[in-house]
PASEBA-1860 file (N, C-alpha, C; in nm, 3 decimals):
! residues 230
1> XXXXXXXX> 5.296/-0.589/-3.737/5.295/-0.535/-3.875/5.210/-0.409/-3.882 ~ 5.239/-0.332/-3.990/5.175/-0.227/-3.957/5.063/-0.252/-4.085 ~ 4.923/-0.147/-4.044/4.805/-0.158/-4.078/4.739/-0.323/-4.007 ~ 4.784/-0.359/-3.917/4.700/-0.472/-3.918/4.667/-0.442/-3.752 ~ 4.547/-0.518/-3.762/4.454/-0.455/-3.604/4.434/-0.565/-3.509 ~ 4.503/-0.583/-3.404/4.473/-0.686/-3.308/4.363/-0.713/-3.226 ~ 4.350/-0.812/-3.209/4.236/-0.843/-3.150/4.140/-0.800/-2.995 ~ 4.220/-0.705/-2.960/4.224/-0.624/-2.874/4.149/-0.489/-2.929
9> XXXXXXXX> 4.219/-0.471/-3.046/4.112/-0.356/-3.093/4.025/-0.427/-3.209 ~ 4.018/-0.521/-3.247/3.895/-0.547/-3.269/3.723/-0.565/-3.157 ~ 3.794/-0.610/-3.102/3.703/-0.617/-2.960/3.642/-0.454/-2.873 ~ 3.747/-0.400/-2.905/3.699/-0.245/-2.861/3.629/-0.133/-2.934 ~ 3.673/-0.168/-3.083/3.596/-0.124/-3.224/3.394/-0.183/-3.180 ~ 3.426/-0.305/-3.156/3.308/-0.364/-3.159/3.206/-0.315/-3.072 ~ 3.317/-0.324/-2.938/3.177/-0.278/-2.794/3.134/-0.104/-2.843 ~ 3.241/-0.050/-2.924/3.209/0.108/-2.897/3.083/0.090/-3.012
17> XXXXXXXX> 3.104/0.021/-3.142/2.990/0.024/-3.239/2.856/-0.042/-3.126 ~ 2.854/-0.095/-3.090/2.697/-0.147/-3.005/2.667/-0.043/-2.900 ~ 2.815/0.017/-2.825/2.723/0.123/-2.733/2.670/0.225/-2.790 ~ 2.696/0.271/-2.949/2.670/0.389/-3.006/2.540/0.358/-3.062 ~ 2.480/0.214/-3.141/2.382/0.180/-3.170/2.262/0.182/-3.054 ~ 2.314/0.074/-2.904/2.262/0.126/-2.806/2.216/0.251/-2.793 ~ 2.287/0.370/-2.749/2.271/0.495/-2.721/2.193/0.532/-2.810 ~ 2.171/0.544/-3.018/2.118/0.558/-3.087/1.960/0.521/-3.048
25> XXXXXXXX> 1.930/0.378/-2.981/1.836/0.292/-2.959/1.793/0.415/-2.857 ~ 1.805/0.405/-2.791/1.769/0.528/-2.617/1.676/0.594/-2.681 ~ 1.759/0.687/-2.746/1.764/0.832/-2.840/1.629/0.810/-2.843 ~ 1.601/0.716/-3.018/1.459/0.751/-3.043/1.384/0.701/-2.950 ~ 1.360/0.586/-2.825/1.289/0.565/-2.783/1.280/0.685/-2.732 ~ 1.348/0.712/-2.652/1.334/0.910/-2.569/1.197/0.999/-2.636 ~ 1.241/1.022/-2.771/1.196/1.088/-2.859/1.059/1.022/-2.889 ~ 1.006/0.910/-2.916/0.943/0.875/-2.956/0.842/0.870/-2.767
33> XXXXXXXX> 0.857/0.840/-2.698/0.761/0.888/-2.586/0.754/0.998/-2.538 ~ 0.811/1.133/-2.607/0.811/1.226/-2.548/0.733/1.301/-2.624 ~ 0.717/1.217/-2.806/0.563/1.246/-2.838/0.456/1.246/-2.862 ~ 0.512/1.137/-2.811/0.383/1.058/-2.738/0.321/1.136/-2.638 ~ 0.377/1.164/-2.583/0.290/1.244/-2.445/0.300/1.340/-2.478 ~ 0.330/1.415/-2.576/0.260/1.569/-2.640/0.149/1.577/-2.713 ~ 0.111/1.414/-2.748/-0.003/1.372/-2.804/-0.102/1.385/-2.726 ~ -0.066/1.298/-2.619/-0.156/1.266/-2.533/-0.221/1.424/-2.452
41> XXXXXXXX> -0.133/1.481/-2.466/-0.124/1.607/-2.391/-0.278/1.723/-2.478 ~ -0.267/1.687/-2.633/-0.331/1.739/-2.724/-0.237/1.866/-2.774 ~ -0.078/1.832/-2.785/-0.064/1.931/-2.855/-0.018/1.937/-2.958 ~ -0.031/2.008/-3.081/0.005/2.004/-3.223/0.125/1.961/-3.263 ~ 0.161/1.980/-3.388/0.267/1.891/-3.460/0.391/2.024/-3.488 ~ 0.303/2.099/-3.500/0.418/2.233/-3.500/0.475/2.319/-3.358 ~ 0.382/2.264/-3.262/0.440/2.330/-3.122/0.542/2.198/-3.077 ~ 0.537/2.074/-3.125/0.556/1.942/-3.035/0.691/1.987/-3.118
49> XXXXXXXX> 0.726/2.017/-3.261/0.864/2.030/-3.336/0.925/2.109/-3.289 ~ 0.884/2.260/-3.233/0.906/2.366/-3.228/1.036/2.343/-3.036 ~ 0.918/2.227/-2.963/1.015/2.186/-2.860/1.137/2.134/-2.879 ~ 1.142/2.027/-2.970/1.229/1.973/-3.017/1.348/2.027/-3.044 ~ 1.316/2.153/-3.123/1.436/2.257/-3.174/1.487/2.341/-3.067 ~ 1.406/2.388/-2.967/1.448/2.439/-2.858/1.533/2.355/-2.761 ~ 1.504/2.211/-2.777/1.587/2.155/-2.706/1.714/2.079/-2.794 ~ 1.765/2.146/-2.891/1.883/2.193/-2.950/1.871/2.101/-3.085
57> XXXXXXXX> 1.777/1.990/-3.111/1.731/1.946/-3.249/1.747/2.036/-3.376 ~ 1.835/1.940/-3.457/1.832/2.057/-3.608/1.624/2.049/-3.633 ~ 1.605/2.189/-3.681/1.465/2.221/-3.732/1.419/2.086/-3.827 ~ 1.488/2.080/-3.932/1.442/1.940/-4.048/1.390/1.874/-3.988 ~ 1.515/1.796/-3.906/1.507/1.635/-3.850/1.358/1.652/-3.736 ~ 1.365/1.793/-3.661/1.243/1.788/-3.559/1.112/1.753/-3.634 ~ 1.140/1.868/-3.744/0.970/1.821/-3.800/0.966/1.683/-3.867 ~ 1.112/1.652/-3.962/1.054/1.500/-3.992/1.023/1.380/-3.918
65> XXXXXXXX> 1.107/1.365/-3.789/1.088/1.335/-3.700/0.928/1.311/-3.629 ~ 0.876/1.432/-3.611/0.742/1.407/-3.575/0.635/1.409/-3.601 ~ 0.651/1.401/-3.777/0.561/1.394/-3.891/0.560/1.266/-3.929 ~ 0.704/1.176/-3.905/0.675/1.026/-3.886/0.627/0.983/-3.793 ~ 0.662/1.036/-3.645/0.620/0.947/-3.565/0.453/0.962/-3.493 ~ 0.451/1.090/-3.582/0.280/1.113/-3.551/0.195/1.055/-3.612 ~ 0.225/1.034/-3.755/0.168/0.917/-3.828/0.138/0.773/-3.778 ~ 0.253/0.739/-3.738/0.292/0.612/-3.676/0.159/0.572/-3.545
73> XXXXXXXX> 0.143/0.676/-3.465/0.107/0.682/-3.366/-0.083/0.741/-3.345 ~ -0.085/0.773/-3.492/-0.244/0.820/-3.532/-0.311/0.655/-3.584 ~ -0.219/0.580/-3.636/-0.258/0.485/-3.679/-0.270/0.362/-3.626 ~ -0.177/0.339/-3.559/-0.202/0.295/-3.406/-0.323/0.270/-3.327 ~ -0.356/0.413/-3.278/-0.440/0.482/-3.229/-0.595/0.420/-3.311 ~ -0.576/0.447/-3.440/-0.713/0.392/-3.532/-0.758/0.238/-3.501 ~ -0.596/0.149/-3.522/-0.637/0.022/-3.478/-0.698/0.009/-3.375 ~ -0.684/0.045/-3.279/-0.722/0.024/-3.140/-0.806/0.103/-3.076
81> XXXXXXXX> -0.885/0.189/-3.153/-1.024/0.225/-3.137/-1.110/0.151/-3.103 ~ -1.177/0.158/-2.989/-1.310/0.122/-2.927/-1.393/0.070/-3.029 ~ -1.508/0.014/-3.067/-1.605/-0.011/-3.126/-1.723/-0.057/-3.032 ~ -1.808/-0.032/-3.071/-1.963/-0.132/-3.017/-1.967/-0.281/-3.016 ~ -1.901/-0.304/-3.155/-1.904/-0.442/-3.173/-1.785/-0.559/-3.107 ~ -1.735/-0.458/-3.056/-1.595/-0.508/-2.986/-1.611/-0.567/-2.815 ~ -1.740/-0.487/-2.742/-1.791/-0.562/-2.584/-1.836/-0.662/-2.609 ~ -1.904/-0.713/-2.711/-1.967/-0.851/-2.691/-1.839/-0.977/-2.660
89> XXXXXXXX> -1.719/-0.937/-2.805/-1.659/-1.061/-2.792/-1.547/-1.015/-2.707 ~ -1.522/-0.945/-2.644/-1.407/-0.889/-2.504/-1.514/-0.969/-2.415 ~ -1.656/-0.946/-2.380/-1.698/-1.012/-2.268/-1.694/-1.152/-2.286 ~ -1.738/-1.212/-2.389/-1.706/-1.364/-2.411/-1.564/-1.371/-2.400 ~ -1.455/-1.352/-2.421/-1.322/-1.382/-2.406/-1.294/-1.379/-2.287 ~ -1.335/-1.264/-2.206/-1.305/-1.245/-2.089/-1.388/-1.383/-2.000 ~ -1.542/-1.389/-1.985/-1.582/-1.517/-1.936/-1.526/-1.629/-1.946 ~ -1.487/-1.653/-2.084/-1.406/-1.788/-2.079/-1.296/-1.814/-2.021
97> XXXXXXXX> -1.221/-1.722/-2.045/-1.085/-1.711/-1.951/-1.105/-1.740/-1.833 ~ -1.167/-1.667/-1.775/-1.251/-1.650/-1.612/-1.268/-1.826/-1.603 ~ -1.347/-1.871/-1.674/-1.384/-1.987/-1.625/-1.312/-2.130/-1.679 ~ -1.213/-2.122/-1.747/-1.130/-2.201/-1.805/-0.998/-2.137/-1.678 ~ -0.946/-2.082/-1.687/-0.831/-2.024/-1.604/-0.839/-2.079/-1.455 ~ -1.008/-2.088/-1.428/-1.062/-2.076/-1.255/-1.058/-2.223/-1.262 ~ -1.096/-2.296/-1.366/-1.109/-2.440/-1.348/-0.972/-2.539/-1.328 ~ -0.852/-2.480/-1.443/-0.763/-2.510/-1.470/-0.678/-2.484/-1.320
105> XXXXXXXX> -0.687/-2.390/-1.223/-0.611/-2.354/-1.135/-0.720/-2.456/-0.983 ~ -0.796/-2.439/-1.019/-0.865/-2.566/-0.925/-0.800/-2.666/-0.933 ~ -0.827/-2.771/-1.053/-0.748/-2.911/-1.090/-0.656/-2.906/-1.051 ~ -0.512/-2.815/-1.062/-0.398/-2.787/-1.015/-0.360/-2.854/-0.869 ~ -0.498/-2.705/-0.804/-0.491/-2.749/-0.675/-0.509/-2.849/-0.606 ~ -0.644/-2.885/-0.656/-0.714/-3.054/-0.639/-0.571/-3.163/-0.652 ~ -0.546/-3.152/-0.779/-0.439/-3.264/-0.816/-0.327/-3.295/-0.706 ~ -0.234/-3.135/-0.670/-0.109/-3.129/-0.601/-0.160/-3.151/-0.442
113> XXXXXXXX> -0.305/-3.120/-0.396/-0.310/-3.059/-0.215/-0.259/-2.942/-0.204 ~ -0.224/-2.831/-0.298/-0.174/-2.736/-0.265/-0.186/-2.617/-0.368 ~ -0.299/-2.512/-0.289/-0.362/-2.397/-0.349/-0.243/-2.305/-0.395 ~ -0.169/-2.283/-0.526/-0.067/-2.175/-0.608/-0.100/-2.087/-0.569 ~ -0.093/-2.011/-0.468/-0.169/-1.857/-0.487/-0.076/-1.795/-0.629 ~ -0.011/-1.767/-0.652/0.126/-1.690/-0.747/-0.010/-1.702/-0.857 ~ -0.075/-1.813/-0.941/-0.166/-1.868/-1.035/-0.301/-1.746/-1.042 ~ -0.299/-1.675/-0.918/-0.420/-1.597/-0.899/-0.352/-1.489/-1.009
121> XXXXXXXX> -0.211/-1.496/-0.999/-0.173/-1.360/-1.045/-0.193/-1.410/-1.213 ~ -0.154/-1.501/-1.276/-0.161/-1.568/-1.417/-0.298/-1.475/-1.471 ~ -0.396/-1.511/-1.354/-0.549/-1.522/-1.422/-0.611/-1.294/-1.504 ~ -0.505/-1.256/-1.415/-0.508/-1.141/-1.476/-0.428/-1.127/-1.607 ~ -0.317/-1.224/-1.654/-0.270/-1.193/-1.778/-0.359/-1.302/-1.867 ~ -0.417/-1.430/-1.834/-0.530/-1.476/-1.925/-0.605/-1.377/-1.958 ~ -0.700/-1.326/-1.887/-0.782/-1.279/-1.911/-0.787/-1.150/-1.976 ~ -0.680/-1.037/-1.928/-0.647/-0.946/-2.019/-0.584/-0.972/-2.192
129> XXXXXXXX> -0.533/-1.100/-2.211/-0.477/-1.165/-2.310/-0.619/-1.141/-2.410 ~ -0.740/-1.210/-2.361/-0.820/-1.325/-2.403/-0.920/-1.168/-2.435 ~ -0.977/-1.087/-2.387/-1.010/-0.946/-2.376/-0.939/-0.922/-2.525 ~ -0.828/-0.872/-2.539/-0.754/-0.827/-2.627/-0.749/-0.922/-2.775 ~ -0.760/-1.038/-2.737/-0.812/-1.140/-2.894/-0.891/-1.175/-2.897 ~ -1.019/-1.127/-2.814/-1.124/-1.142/-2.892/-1.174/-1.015/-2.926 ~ -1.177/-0.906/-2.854/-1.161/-0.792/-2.944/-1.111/-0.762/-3.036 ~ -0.997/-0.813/-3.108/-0.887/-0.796/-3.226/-0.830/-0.705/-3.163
137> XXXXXXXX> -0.760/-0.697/-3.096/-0.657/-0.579/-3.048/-0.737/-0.458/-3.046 ~ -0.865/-0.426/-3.012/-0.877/-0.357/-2.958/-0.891/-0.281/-2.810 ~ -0.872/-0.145/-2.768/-0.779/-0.106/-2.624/-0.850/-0.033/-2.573 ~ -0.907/0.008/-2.441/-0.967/0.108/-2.368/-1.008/0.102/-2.278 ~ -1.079/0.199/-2.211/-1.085/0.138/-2.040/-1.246/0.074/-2.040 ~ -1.316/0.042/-2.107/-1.420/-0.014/-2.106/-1.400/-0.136/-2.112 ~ -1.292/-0.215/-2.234/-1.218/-0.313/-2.231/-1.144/-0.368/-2.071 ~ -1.052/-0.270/-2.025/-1.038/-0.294/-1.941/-1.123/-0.324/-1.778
145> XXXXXXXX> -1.194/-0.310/-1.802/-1.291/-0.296/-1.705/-1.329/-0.385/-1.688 ~ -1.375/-0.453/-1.838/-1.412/-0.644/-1.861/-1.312/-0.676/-1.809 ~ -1.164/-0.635/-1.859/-1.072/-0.758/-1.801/-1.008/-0.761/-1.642 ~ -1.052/-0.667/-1.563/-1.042/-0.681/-1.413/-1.149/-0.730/-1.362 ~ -1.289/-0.733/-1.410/-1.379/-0.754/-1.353/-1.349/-0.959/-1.371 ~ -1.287/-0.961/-1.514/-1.307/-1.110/-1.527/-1.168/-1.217/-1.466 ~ -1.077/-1.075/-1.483/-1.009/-1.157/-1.346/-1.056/-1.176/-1.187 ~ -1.058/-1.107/-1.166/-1.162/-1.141/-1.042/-1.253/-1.280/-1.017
153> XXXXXXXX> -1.338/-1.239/-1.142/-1.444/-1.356/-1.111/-1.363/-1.475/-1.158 ~ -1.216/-1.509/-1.263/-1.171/-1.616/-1.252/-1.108/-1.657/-1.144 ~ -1.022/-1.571/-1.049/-1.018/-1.578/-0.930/-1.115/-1.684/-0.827 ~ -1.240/-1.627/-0.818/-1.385/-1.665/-0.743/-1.393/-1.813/-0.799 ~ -1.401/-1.849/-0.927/-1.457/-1.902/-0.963/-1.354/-2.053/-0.907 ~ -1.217/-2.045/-0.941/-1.124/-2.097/-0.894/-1.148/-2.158/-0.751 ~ -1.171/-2.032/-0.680/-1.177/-2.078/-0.541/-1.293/-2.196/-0.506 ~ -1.380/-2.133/-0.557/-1.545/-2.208/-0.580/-1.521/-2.369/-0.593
161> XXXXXXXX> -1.452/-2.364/-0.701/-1.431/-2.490/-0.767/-1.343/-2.598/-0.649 ~ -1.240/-2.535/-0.622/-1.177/-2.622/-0.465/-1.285/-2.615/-0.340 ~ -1.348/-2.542/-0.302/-1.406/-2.529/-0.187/-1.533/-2.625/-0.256 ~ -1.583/-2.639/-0.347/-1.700/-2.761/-0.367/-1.639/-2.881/-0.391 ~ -1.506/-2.921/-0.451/-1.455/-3.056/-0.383/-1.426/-3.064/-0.287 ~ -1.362/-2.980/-0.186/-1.368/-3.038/-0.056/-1.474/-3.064/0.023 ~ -1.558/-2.998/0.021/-1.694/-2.981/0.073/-1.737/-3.113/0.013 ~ -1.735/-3.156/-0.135/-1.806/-3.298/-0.160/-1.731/-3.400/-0.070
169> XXXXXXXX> -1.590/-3.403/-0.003/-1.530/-3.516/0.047/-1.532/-3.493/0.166 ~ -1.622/-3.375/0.224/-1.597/-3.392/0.375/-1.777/-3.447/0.374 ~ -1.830/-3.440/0.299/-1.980/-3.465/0.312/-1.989/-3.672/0.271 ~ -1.908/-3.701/0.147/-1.880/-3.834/0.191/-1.834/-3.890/0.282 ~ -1.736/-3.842/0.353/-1.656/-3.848/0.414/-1.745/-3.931/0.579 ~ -1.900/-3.798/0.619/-2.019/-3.795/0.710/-2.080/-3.889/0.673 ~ -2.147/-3.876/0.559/-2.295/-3.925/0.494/-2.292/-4.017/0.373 ~ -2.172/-4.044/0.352/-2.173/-4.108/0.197/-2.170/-4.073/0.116
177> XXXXXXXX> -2.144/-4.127/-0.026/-2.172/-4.158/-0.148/-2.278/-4.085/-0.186 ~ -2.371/-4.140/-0.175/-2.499/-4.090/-0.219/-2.515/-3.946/-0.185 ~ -2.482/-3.959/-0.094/-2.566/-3.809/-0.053/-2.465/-3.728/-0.147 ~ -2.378/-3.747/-0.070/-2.276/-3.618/-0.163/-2.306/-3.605/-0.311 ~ -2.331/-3.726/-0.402/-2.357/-3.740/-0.500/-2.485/-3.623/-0.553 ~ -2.580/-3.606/-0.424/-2.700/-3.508/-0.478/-2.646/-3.377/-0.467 ~ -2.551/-3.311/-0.432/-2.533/-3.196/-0.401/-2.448/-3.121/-0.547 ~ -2.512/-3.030/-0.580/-2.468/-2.973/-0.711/-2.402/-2.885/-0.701
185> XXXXXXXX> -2.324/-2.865/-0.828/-2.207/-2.712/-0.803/-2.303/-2.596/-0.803 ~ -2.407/-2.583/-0.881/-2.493/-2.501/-0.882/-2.642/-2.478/-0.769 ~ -2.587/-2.541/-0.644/-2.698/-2.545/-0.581/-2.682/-2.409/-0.483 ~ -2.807/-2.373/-0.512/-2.803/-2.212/-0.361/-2.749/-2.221/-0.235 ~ -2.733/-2.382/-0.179/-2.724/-2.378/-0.045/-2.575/-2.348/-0.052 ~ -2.498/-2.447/-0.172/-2.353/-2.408/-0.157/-2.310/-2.325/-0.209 ~ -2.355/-2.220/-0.270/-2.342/-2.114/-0.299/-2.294/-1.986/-0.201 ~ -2.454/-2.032/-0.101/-2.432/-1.963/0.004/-2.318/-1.958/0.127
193> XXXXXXXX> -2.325/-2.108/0.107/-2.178/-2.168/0.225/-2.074/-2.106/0.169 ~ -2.036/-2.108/0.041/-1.929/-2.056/-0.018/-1.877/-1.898/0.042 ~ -1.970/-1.822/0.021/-2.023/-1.714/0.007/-1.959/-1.620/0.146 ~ -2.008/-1.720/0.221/-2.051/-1.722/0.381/-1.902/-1.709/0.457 ~ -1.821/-1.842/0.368/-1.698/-1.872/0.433/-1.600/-1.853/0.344 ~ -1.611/-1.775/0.253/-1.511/-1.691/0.152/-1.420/-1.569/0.210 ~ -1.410/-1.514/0.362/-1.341/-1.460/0.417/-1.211/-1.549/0.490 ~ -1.211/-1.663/0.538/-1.121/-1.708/0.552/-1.051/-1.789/0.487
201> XXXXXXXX> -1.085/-1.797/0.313/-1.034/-1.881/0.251/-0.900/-1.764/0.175 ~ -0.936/-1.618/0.183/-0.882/-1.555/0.137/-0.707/-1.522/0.221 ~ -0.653/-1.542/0.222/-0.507/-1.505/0.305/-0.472/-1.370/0.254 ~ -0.349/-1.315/0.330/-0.310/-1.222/0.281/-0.212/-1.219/0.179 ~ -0.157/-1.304/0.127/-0.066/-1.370/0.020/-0.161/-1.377/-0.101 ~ -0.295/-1.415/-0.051/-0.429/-1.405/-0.119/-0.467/-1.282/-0.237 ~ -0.444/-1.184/-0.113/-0.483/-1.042/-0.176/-0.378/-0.977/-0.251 ~ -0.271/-0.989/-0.202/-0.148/-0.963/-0.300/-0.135/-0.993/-0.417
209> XXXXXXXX> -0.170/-1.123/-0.473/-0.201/-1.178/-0.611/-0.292/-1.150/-0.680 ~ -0.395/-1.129/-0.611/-0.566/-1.040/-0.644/-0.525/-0.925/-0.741 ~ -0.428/-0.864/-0.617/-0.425/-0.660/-0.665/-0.335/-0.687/-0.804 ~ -0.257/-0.778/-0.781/-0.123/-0.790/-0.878/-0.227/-0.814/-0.993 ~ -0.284/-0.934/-0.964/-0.402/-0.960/-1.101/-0.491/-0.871/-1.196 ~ -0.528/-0.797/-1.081/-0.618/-0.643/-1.136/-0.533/-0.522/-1.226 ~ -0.375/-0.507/-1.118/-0.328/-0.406/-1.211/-0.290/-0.490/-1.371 ~ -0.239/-0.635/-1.340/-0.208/-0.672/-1.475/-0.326/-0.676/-1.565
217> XXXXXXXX> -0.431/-0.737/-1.532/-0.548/-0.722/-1.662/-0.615/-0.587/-1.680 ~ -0.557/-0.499/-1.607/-0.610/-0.328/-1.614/-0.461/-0.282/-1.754 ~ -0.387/-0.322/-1.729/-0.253/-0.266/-1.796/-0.275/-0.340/-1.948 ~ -0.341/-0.452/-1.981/-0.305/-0.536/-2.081/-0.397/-0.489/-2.217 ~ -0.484/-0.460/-2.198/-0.580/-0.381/-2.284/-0.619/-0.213/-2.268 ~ -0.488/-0.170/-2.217/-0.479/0.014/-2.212/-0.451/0.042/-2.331 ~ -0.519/0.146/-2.385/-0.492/0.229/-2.503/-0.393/0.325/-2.506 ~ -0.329/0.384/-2.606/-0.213/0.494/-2.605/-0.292/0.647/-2.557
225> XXXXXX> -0.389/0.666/-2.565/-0.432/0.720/-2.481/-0.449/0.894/-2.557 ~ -0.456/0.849/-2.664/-0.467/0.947/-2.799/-0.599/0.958/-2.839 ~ -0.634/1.099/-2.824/-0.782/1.111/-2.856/-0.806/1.187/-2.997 ~ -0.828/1.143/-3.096/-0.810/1.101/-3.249/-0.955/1.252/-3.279 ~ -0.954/1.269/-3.380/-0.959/1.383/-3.473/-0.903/1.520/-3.360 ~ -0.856/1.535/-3.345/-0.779/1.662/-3.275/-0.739/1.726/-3.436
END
C-alpha cells in the first residue's frame, strides 16, 4: 500500500536516528575536552572561540558553546578545590581503607590458602574511593599522594597480616600453644622478621598489581587540572 512503511524501513529509520544521536554524542564530547584543555592550557574564552570558528564553527554557537561549557567547568573546578581542612579526613579515609582493605584481603587469604594477588589491585580503588569521601569530593595531587601512599601501606599491611598467621602456626606448630599465644602483632621482633623477609614474599605478579594499584589510587582523586582565578 502506498504511504505505509515496512518494517525494514522502520528498522533503518531507527539505526540511522541513533547513529546521528551517537555521532551528535562524539561531537560535544570532542568539543567539550578540547576545552577543556584550552583551559588547562590557560587560554581565554575569546581565543578558545576564536579556534572554534577557524575550525569551521558558526561564530554564535562557538562562543555559546564555550561560555557554557566554561562555566560548567569553572564550577567544577570550585567543587573540587583543595582545602586545609580536607588532609585530615582524606588521611583518615585513606588509613582506614589501608587497614580495613589489608585485613579484609588477609582473611580472604587465611580463609581460601590462597594469596588473590588481582585484590592488591582492589586496594588502590578502596582507597582512592575512601580519599575522595572523606574529603567530599575533593581532587588534587596532595590528595593523591595520600591515596598511593595508602594503597601501598594497605598492600603491607595485608601482607603483614598473613605472614603473622603463619608465623603464629609454624611457632605452635614447634613450641605450642602458649608460646605462640605470647607473640604479638605489634611486637618489634616480628616486625622485624617481617621486614627482613618481605622480599620474597613479593612475586612478580606481586608488583604488577602494586603499580596497577598506585596508578589507580593516583587517577581516582585527580583534579581537572584548572587553575581558577585566571
Amino acid at each position: 500500500m502506498n504511504g505505509s512503511v515496512s518494517r525494514g524501513d522502520r528498522k533503518e529509520t531507527i539505526t540511522l536516528e541513533k547513529n546521528e544521536t551517537q555521532s551528535q554524542g562524539e561531537a560535544l564530547n570532542k568539543l567539550y575536552d578540547f576545552v577543556i584543555e584550552q583551559m588547562k592550557a590557560g587560554t581565554d574564552k575569546s581565543t578558545i572561540s576564536q579556534e572554534l570558528v577557524d575550525m569551521g564553527m558558526n561564530r554564535n554557537d562557538a562562543t555559546q558553546a564555550v561560555e557554557t561549557i566554561h562555566a560548567q567547568i569553572i564550577k567544577v573546578a570550585e567543587e573540587e578545590q583543595l582545602t586545609n581542612s580536607s588532609i585530615l579526613p582524606a588521611l583518615i579515609g585513606g588509613g582506614l581503607a589501608a587497614v580495613l582493605g589489608g585485613g579484609l584481603w588477609a582473611l580472604i587469604a587465611i580463609g581460601t590458602g590462597y594469596v588473590i594477588g588481582f585484590m592488591a589491585w582492589g586496594m588502590g580503588w578502596l582507597t582512592g574511593f575512601a580519599v575522595l569521601l572523606f574529603s567530599r569530593g575533593k581532587r588534587g595531587i596532595p590528595l593523591q599522594i595520600i591515596s598511593v601512599i595508602s594503597s601501598v601501606l594497605g598492600i603491607a599491611i595485608g601482607k603483614y597480616f598473613i605472614f603473622f598467621h603463619y608465623l603464629k602456626d609454624e611457632v605452635t606448630n614447634q613450641y605450642g600453644k602458649e608460646i605462640a599465644s605470647s607473640i604479638s602483632i605489634l611486637m618489634e621482633e616480628v616486625i622485624y622478621d617481617f621486614m627482613e623477609g618481605i622480599g620474597p614474599m613479593v612475586s612478580g605478579f606481586d608488583i604488577l598489581w602494586i603499580i596497577l594499584a598506585v596508578i589507580t589510587a593516583w587517577r581516582i582523586p585527580k583534579g581537572l587540572g584548572i587553575k581558577l582565578g585566571r
